[in-house]
N, C-alpha and C positions, 0 to 999 in steps of 0.2 A: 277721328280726332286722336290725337298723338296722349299714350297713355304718360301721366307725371307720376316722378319717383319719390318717396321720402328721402326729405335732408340727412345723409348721413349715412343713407346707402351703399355699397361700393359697387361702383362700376369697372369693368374690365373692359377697355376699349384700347386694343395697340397704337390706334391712329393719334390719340393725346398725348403729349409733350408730357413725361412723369406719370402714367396712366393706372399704376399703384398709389397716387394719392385724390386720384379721381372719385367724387360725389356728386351723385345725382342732386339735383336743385327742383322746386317747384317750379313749374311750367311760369309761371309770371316773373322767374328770376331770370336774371339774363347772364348769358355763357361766361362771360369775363373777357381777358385774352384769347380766346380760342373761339376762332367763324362756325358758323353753326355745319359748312361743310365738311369738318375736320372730325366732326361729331355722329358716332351710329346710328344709324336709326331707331333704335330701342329708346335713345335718351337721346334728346332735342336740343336739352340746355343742359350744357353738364362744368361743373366749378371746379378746382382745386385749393384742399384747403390749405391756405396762405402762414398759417402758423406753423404746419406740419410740414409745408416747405421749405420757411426758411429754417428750422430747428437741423432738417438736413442737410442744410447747406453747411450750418454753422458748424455742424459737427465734421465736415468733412474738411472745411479752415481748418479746425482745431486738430486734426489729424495730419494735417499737411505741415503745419507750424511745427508740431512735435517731431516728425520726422525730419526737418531743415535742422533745429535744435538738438536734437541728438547725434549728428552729423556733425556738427560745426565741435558741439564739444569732445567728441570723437578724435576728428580732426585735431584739435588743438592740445590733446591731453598724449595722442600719438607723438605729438610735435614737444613737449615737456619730455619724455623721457626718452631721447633718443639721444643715446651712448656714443661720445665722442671718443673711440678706442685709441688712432692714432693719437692723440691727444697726451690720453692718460700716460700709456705707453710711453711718451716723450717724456713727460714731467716726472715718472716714480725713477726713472735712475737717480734724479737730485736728492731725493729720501736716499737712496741707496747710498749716495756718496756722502753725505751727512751723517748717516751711521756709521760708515768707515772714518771718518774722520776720528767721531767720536770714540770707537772702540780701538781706536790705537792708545787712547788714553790706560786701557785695561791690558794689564800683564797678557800675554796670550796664555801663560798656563792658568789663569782667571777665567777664561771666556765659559766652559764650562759651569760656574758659581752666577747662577741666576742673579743674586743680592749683590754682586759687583757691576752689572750694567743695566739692573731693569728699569733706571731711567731713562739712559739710551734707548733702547726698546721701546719704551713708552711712548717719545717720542719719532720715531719711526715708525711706527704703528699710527699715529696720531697722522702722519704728512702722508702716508699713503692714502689715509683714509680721503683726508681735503682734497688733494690732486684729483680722486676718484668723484669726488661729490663736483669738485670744478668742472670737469669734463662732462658734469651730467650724465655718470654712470653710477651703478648701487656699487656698494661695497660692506661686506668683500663681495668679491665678482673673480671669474676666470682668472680674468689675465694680470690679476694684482694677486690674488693667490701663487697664479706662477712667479710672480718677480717673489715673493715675499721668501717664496720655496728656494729658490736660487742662493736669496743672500743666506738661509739658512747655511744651505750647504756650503755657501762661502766660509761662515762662521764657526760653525758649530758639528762638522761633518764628523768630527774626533768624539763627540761629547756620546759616547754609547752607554747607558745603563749597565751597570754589570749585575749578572744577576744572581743573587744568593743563594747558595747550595746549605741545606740545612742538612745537617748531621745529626746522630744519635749521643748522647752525652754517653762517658765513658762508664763503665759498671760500676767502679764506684761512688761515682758520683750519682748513679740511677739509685741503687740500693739505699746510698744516704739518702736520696729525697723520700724513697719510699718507707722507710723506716721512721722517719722524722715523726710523720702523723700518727704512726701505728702506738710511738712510746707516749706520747702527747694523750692521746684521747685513754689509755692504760693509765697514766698519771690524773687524767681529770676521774675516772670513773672509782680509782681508788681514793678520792679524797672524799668525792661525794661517798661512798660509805665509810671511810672514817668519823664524816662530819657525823651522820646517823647515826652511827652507834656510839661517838662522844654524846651525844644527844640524848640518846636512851640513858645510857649512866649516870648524865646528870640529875636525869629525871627521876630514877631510882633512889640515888643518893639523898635526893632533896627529898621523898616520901617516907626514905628510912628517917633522915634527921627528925623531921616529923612526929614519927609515933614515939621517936624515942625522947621528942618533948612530950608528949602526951603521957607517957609512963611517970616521968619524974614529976609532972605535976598532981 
């Protein structure tokens, strides 16, 4: 007689279909899907348990979904930022020649003086940026930097910082400054002991006057 296994046993049998979720059954259960030929001899009737089944299945949907989905928005988010170069490039010379227009309004010996065009500016700065955003590129970016360098140097090639060469003040004007504080603080330190010693005198005075009411009375 063919020995029975308790419910919940695990069986290792290669020849079943999923054979890591194989359980031995009691001899009066019956195999399920699986001929009793498919089955070792050790274990006659043997189950798989069907909750544990499908929990695997489900998990392996839900892995398959996740992987389509993170694909698709991949896909699609490659597909939003992708830089229409020729584009841009076509459309910022019209910035550029809108800013000439307007900076011929400005003296050229002006161009140098920020607060004479930074409206203009403003706006050229502002059209490059949209042209950059229309073509669905960042900005700034490369190649709007380079136009932007360009019209500089169209502009502004003259506009050089000069740079300040500090010097030593001449002797007498050193020796004034340094004598200024010296006579200053001589001046405050004899007044505070003038003020002290008017202080004591008074003090004396008013002591003398004193005893010498004290006498005549």
């Amino acid at each position: 007689m063919k020995r029975g296994f308790l419910r919940g046993e695990r069986v290792v049998d290669p020849r079943c279909v999923c054979w890591w979720l194989q359980t031995c059954r009691p001899l009066s259960s019956p195999c399920g899907r699986f001929p009793p030929e498919a089955l070792s001899p050790g274990c006659s009737y043997c189950g798989m348990e069907t909750h544990a089944f499908w929990l695997v299945q489900l998990f392996l949907f839900a892995l398959w979904v996740n992987g389509l989905m993170t694909l698709g928005f991949t896909g699609a988010h490659q597909q939003v930022i992708v830089c229409n170069e020729s584009l841009m490039l076509e459309k910022l010379p019209r910035c550029g020649k809108s800013f000439e227009e307007m900076m011929k309004k400005v003296d050229s010996k002006k161009w140098c003086n920020l607060t004479e065009f930074i409206p203009y500016y403003d706006n050229f700065s502002l059209c490059t940026e949209r042209e950059a955003i229309a073509a669905r590129c960042f900005w700034p970016n490369r190649l709007a930097q380079g136009f932007i360098i360009g019209i500089h140097k169209q502009f502004f090639s003259n506009c050089t910082s000069e740079k300040v060469h500090w010097e030593d003040p001449p002797d007498e004007i050193l020796i004034t400054l340094i004598l200024i504080p010296v006579f200053l603080m001589v001046t405050m330190i004899s007044l505070v002991v003038w003020c002290s010693k008017r202080s004591d005198i008074l003090v004396v005075w008013h002591e003398e006057r004193e005893e010498v009411k004290c006498i005549m009375l």
